[in-house]
C-alpha positions as CSV (number, residue, x, y, z in Angstrom):
1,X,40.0,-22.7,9.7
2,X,38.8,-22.7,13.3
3,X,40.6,-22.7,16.1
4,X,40.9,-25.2,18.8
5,X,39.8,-24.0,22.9
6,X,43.7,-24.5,23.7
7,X,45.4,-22.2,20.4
8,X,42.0,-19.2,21.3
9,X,43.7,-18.8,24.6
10,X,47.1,-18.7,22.9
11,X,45.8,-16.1,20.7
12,X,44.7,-13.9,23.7
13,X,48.1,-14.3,25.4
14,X,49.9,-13.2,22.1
15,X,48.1,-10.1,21.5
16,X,48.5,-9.0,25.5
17,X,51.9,-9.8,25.2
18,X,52.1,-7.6,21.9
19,X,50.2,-4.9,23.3
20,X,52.4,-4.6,26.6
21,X,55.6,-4.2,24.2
22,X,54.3,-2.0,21.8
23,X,53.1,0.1,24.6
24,X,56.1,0.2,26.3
25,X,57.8,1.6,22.8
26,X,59.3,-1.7,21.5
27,X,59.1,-1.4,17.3
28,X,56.6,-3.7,15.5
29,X,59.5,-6.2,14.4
30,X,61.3,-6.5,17.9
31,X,58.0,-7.2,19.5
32,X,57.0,-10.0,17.2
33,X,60.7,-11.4,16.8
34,X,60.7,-11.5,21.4
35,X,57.4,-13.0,21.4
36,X,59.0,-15.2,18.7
37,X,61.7,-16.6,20.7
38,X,59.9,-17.0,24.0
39,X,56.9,-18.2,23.2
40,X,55.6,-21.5,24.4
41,X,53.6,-22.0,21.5
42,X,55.3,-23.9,18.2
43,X,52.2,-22.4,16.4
44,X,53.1,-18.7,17.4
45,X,56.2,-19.2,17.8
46,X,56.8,-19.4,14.0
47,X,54.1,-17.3,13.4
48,X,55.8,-14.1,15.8
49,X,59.2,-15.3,13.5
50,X,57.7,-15.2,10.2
51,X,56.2,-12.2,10.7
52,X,59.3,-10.3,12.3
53,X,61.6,-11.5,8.6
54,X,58.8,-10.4,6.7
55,X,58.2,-7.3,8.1
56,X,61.8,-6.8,8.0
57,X,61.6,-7.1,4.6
58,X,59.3,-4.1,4.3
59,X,55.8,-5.6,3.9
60,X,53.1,-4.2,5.7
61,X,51.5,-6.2,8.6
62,X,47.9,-5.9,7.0
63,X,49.2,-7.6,3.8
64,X,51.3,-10.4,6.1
65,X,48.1,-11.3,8.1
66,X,45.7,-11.7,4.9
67,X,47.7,-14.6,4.6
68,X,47.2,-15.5,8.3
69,X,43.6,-17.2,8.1
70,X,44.2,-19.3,11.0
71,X,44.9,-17.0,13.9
72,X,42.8,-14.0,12.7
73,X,39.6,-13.5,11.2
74,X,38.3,-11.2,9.0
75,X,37.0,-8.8,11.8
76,X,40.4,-9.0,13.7
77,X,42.5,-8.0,10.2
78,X,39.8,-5.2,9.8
79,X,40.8,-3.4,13.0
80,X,44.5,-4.1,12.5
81,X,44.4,-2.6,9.2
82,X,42.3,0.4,10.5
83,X,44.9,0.9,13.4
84,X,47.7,0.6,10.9
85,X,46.6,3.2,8.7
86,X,46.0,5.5,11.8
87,X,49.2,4.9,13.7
88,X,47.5,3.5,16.7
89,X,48.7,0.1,16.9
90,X,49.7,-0.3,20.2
91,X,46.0,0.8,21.1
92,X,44.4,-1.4,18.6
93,X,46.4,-4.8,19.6
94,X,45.0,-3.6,23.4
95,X,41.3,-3.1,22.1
96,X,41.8,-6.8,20.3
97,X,43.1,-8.7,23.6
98,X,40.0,-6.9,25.7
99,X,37.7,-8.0,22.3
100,X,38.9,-11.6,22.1
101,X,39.1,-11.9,26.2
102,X,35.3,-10.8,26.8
103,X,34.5,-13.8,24.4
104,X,36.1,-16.0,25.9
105,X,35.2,-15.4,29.3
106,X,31.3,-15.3,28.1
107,X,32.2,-18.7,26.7
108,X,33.7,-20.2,29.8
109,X,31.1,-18.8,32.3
110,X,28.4,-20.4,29.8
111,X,30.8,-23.8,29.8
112,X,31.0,-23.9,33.6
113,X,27.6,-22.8,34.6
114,X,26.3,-26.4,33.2
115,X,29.4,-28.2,34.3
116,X,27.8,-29.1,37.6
117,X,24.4,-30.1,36.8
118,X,25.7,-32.0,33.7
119,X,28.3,-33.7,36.1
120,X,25.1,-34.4,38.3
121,X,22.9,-35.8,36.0
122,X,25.3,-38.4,34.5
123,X,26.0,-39.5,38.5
124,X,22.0,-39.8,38.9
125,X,21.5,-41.5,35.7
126,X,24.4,-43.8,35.9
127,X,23.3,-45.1,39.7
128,X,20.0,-45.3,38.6
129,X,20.7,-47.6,35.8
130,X,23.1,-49.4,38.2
131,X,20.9,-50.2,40.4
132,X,17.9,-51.4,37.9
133,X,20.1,-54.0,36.6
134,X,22.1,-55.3,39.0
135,X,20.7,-54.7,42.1
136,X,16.8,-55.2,41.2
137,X,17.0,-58.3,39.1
138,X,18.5,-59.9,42.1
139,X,15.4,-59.2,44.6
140,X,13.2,-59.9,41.7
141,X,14.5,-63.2,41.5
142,X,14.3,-63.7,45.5
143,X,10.7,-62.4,45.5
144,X,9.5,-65.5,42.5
145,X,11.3,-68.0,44.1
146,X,9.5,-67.2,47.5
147,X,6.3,-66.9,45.4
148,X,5.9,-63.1,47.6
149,X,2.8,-61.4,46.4
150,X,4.5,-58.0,45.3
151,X,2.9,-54.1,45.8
152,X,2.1,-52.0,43.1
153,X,5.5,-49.8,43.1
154,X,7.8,-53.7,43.5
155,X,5.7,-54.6,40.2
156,X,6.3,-51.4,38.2
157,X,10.5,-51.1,39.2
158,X,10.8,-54.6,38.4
159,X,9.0,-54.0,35.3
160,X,11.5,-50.8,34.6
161,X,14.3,-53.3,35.9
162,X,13.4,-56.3,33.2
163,X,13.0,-53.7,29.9
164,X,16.7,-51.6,30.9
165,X,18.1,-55.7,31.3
166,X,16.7,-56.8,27.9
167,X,16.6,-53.4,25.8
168,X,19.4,-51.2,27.3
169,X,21.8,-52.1,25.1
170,X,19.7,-51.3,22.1
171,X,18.1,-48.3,23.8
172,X,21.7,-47.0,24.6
173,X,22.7,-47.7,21.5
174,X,19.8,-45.6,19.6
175,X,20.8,-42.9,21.9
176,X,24.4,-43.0,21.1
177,X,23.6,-43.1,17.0
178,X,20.9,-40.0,17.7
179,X,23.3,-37.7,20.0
180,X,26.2,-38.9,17.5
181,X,24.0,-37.3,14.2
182,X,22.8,-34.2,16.3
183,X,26.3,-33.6,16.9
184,X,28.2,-34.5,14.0
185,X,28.5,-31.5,10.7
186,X,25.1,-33.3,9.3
187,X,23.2,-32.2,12.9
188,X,24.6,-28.7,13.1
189,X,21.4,-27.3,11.7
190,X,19.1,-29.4,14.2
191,X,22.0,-28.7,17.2
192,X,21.4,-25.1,16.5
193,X,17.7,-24.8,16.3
194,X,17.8,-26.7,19.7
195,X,20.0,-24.5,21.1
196,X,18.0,-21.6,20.2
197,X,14.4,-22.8,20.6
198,X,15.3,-24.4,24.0
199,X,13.2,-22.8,27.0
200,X,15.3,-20.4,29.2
201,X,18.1,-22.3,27.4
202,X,17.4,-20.3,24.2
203,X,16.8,-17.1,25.0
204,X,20.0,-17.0,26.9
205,X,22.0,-18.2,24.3
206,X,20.1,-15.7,21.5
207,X,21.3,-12.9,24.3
208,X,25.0,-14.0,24.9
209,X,24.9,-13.7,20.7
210,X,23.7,-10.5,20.5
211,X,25.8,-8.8,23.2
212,X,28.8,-10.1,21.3
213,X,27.1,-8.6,18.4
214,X,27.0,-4.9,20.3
215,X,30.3,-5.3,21.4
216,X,31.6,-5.8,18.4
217,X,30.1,-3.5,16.3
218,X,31.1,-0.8,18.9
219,X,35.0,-1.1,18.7
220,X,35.0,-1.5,15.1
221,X,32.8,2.0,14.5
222,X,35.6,3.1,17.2
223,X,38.6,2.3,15.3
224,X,37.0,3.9,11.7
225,X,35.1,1.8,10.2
226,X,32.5,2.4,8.0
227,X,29.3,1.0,9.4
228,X,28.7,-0.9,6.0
229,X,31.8,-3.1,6.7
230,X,31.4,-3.0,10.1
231,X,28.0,-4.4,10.0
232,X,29.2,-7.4,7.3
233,X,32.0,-8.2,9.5
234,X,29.9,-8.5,12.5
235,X,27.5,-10.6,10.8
236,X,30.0,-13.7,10.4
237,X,30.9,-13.4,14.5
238,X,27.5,-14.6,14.9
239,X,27.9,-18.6,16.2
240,X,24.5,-19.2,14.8
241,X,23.7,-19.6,10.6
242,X,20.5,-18.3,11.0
243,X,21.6,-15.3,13.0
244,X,24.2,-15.0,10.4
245,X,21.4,-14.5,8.0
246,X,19.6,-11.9,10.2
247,X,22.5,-10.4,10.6
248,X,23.6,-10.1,6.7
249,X,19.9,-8.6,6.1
250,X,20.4,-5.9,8.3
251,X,23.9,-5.3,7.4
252,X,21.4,-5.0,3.5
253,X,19.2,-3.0,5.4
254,X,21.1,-0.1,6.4
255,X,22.9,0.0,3.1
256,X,19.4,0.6,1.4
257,X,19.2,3.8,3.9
258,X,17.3,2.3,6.6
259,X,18.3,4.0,9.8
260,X,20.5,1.0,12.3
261,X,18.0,0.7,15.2
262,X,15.0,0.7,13.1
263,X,16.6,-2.4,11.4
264,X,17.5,-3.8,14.5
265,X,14.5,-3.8,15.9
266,X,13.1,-5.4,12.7
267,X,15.3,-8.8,13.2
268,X,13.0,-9.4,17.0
269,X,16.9,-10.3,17.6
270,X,17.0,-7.5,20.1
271,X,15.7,-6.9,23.6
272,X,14.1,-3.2,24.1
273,X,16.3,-2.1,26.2
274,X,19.1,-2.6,23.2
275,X,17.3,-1.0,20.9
276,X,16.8,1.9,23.0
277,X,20.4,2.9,23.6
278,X,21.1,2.7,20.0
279,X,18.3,4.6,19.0
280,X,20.0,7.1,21.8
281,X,23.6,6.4,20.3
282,X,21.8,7.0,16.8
283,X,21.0,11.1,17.7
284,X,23.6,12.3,19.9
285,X,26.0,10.5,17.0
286,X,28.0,7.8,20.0
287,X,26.6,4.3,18.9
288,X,29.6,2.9,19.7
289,X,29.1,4.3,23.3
290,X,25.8,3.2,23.6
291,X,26.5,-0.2,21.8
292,X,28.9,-1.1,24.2
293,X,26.4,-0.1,27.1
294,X,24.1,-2.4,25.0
295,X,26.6,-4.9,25.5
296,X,26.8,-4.6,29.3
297,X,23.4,-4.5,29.7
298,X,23.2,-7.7,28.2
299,X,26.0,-9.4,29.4
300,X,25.0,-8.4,33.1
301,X,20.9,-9.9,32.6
302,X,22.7,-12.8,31.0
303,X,24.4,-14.2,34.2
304,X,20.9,-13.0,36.6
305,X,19.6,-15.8,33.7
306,X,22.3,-18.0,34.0
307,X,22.1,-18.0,38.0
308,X,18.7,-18.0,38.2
309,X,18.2,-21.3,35.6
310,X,21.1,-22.9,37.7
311,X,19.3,-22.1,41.1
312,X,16.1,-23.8,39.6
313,X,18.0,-26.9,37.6
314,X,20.2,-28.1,40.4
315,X,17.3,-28.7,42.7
316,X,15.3,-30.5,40.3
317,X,18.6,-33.0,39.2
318,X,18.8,-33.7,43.0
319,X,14.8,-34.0,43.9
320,X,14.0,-36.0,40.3
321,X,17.2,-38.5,41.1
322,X,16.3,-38.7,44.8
323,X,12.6,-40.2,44.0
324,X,13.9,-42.5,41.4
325,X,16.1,-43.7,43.8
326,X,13.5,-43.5,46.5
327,X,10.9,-45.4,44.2
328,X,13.7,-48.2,44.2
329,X,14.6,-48.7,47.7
330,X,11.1,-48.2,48.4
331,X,10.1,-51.3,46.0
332,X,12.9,-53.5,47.6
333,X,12.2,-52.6,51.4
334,X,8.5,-53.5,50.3
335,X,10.1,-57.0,48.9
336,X,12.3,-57.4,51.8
337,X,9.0,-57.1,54.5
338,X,7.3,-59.0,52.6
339,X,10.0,-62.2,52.8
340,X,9.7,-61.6,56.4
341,X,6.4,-62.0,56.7
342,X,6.3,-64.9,55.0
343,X,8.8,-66.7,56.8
344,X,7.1,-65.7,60.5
C-alpha cells in the first residue's frame, strides 16, 4: 500500500524522533511506547503502541514490521533487520530518517520548481480564454453592426473568438476526458513514457531516479548487505516500471558474475561520470563511498538542470501569454480606430 504525501512526512518525523531516543540510551520499547503516547499521528500512534506490547512480549522488531507493509517497505525492513542483527539500531533508524528525508526533499524541490510556471500558465490561459469569449464577441458584434471593414489580425481573433464560443465546451471537454485517461491507473504507462521521453523534462527526471538509485544502494552495502539483495531491493525504489525492469536485469546481471559498473553502464541509465566512480569504488573495494558521491554528483547537476529549464520556461509563459494578449488588444484597438473613422 502506498503512502499518502501527509503520512511520508509522518514517517520521517517517527524515525527522527526514534533515532534521537535511542541515541540518547532510551531501550527499544520505551522509545516506541513515548512516541506512542505523544504522537500526533492516530496512524503512528497505534502503530509506536502496538509495537511497544509486542516487543514486550519478546518478538523481535524485524518479525513485528514484516507485518507492517504500510509504513515500511521492503528496503526499509532490510536495513532494520541488518542493524538488528548487528546491534546498531540507533545508527540504522538515523541512516533511515537521512534516506527517507533526501527523497523527499528531491521530491519537493521537483514539486516546487514547476509550481510557479504551472501557476502562470493556468493565469495566461484562463485570461486568454476570458477575453476570447467575452470580451471579443462583444467588439465583433459592434464591428458587423457598423458594417467596419476589419484588418487581417481583427479577422483571425474574431475567428479564434467564434470557434472557443461554439466548440470550447467540447474542446474542454476532450481535454478533460484525455488528461483524465493519462492520469488515471489505465494512463500510468503513457504518464510515464511522457515523463521520461519529455525534452529536458526527461532527462531530469531519468537523473533524479538514478541518484536515488546510488544513494540507495550505498547505505544498504553500508549496513551488510549482500549486493545481490541490495541490488533487488533497489530495483523496486525505482518510480518508473521500465526502470524497474532495467533495474531487475542488472540486479540478473551481476548475479551471473558480471562485474556492477560494467552492468551499469549496459542499462545507458547512467551518466559517465556515475559510472566512473563506481568503477573507482569497484577496485579500491568503497562503492558505497563512491555511490554516494555518485549520488551527489547527480543530485547537484540535477538542480543546475532544474534552474536552468526554469530560467528558460518562465520567460517564454510570460513572452507567449503577453503576445496572445497583445494579438487581442491589438485586433480590438484596430476595431475601435476603425469605428472612429467611420463616424468622422
Amino acid at each position: 500500500m502506498t503512502m499518502r504525501s501527509s503520512e511520508n512526512g509522518q514517517l520521517i518525523l517517527f524515525l527522527q524522533q526514534l533515532n534521537l531516543l535511542l541515541d540518547a540510551g532510551v531501550s527499544l520499547e520505551r522509545s516506541f511506547r513515548s512516541i506512542g503516547r505523544d504522537s500526533t499521528s492516530k496512524l503512528f500512534s497505534s502503530f509506536s503502541t502496538k509495537v511497544a506490547e509486542e516487543l514486550e512480549k519478546g518478538s523481535s522488531l524485524p518479525e513485528i514490521l514484516n507485518h507492517e507493509a504500510r509504513f515500511f517497505d521492503a528496503f526499509d525492513k532490510a536495513l532494520i533487520k541488518s542493524c538488528w542483527q548487528t546491534g546498531k539500531l540507533s545508527e540504522g533508524f538515523g541512516q533511515l530518517y537521512d534516506h527517507h528525508r533526501k527523497k523527499d526533499d528531491l521530491s519537493e524541490q521537483m514539486k516546487t520548481a514547476f509550481v510557479y510556471p504551472c501557476i502562470l500558465a493556468v493565469s495566461a490561459f484562463a485570461s486568454t480564454v476570458f477575453l476570447f469569449i467575452f470580451v471579443v464577441p462583444r467588439f465583433e458584434t459592434i464591428a458587423n453592426q457598423n458594417e467596419v471593414e476589419l484588418s487581417l489580425i481583427s479577422n483571425l481573433v474574431f475567428l479564434l473568438s467564434n470557434f472557443l464560443t461554439q466548440y470550447g465546451i467540447s474542446l474542454g471537454g476532450f481535454i478533460l476526458i484525455v488528461l483524465s485517461l493519462i492520469l488515471s491507473p489505465l494512463g500510468l504507462t503513457i504518464r510515464q513514457r511522457l515523463l521520461l521521453n519529455i525534452p529536458i523534462l526527461g532527462p531530469i527526471n531519468n537523473s533524479a531516479e538514478v541518484g536515488k538509485w546510488c544513494r540507495s544502494l550505498a547505505l544498504l552495502l553500508r549496513n551488510g548487505i549482500p549486493i545481490h539483495d541490495a541490488l533487488h531491493l533497489c530495483a523496486d525504489l525505482y518510480s518508473f516500471d521500465k526502470m524497474q525492469e532495467q533495474g531487475k536485469a542488472l540486479a540478473s546481471q551481476v548475479e551471473k558474475g558480471v562485474n556492477l559498473t560494467d552492468a551499469m553502464a549496459a542499462t545507458g541509465l547512467f551518466p559517465d561520470a556515475a559510472i566512473q566512480l563506481s568503477r573507482s569504488g569497484g577496485d579500491t573495494g568503497n562503492y558505497d563511498v563512491m555511490l554516494d558521491k555518485a549520488a551527489d554528483f547527480l543530485t547537484a547537476d540535477n538542480a543546475r538542470k532544474v534552474k536552468s529549464m526554469m530560467s528558460f520556461i518562465e520567460p517564454a509563459v510570460i513572452l507567449f501569454a503577453g503576445c496572445i494578449i497583445a494579438l487581442i488588444i491589438f485586433a480590438l484597438i484596430s476595431v475601435t480606430m476603425s469605428l472612429n473613422a467611420s463616424f468622422i
